[in-house]
N, C-alpha and C positions, 0 to 999 in steps of 0.2 A: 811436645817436649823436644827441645833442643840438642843436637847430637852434641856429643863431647868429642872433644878432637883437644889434642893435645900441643896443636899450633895456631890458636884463636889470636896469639899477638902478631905474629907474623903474617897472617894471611891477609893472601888479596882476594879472593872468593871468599864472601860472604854468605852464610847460612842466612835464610830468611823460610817463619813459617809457613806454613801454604796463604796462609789469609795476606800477609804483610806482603810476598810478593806476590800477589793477584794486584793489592794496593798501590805499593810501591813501584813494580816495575809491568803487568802486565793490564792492567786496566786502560791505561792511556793510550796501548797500543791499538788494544781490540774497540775504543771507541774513535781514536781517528782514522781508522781503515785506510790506511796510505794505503798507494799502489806498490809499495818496495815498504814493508814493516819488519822492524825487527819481530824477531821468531825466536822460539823454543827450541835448545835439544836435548831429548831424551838418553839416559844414560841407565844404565844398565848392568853391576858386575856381579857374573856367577865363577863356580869353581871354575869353569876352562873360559869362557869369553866376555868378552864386555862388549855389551851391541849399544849400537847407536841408533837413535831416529829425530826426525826435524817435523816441525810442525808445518803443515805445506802455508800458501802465502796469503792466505785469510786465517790464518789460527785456530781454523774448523779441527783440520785431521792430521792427524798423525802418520807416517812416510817413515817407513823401517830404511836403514840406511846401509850400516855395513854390521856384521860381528868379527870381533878380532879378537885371536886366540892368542891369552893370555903367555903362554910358556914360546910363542915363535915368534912377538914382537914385545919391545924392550920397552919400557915405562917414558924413556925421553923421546925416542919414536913415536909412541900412541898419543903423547903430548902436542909432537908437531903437528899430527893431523888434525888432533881436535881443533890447534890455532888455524888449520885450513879449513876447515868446516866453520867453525866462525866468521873467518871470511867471507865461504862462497853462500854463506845465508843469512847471512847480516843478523847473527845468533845475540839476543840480550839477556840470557838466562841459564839455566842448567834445570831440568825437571829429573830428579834422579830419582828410578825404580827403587825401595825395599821390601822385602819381606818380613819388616819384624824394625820396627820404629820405637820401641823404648824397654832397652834403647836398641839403636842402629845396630843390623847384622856386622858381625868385624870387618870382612870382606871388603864390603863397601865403606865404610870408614874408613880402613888403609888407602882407597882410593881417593877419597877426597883429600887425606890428606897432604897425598903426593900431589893433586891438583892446587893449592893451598899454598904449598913449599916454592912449587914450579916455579912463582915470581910472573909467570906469563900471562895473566890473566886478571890481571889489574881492572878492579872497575865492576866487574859482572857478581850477578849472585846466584847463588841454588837454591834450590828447597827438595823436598823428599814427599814421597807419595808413594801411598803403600797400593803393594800391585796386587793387594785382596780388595782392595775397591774397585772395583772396576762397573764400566756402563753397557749399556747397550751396545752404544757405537764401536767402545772396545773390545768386545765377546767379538762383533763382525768384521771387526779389522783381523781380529783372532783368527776367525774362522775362513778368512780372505786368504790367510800365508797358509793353512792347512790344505788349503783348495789348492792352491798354487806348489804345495810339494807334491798333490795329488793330480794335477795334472800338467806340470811342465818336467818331473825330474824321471830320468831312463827308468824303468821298471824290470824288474829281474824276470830275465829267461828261466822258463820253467817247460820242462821236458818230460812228455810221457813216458809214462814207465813202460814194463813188459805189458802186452795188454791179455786178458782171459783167453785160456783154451776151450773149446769147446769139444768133448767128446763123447759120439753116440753109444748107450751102452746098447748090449744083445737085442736085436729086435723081438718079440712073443712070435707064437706061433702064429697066433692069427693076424689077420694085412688088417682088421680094424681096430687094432691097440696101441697105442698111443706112446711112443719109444721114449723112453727113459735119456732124460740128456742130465751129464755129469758137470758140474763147472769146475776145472781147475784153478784158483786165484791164485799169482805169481806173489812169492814172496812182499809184503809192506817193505818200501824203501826209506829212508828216513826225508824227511822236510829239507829239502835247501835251506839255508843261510841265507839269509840278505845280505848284500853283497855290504863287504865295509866300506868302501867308499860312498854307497846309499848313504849309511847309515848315519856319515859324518856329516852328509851335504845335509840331510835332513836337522841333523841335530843343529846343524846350525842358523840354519832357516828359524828354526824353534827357538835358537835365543834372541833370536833378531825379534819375537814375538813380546819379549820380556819389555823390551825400553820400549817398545809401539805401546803397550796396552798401558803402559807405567803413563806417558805422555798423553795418550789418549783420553785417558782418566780427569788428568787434569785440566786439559782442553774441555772436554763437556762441562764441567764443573763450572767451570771460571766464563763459559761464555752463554752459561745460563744466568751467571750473579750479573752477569755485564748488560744482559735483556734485562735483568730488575733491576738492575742502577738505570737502563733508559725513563721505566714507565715512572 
């Protein structure tokens, strides 16, 4: 089903459904395997960011790029970079993440439609790809950026607390009796906090997961149909 957008006369981004641009714009690519091929970017918008990822230079795998927080950069600003990301990957497409395709979550619609409006993007088309499909290859790209907040980002100092007393009670009369020991346990202290800038660097690691696994998706897809258009 085709999104509704409310600027379909004016635009220069073209909606095309997943099949038509497999057709129309990426079939050709992935069967003449240039060394320098136009590529995919993945798009991505949640409440707070819209992450980016590119298709690396065989159109196998998907390359998380940047997330950029919606409310600190301005709509004509995230435009110019997208025209620079086009540039620096010789971008002929748009693979854009949804959660919910009929129709299109709003979010993302308002997005597109400021891409649309822009005027700067003449020529190129999108499609949509819901990011409840996903593959193999994308569950491990998934599980790749989870690893890597798991093992590259500072991990919060955590300090023992008071530790146990230990005191001997009354020895018995007799020297073969076995003395009674008491444990004192020091007051439970409450859990540290994860630190809030953790919290942010993580969370946005994890949107950058969103446009990886949305592009991902469709990269397996599309270059499975392309091995049965060889045979």
């Amino acid at each position: 089903m085709r999104p509704s957008s409310s600027h379909d006369t004016v635009s220069q981004v073209k909606y095309l459904m997943p099949l038509d641009f497999y057709e129309e714009i990426f079939k050709e690519i992935l069967m003449k395997k240039d060394l320098k091929p136009g590529r995919l970017l993945g798009l991505d918008v949640s409440g707070e960011y819209v992450s980016f990822a590119v298709s690396d230079w065989k159109n196998k795998t998907a390359v998380p790029l940047r997330a950029l927080d919606r409310l600190e950069i301005n709509m004509s600003s995230m435009l110019d970079m997208i025209q620079s990301l086009i540039r620096e990957h010789n971008i002929v497409g748009f693979v854009v993440g949804t959660r919910k395709t009929h129709p299109i979550d709003e979010q993302t619609q308002i997005f597109i439609d400021d891409l649309c409006i822009a005027g700067k993007f003449e020529g190129l088309k999108y499609t949509l790809w819901d990011c409840a499909i996903t593959s193999k290859n994308a569950e491990f790209v998934f599980k790749q950026n989870l690893k890597f907040i798991l093992e590259n980002l500072p991990q919060p100092q955590f300090q023992l607390g008071p530790q146990p007393q230990f005191q001997l009670g009354p020895q018995p009369q007799k020297c073969y009796a076995v003395r009674e020991l008491h444990v004192i346990l020091p007051e439970p202290e409450p859990e540290p906090e994860p630190e809030p800038e953790l919290q942010v660097i993580a969370k946005t690691i994890m949107e950058k997961c969103n446009a990886v696994c949305a592009l991902q998706g469709y990269l397996d897809i599309t270059n499975k149909m392309v091995e049965e258009d060889w045979d």
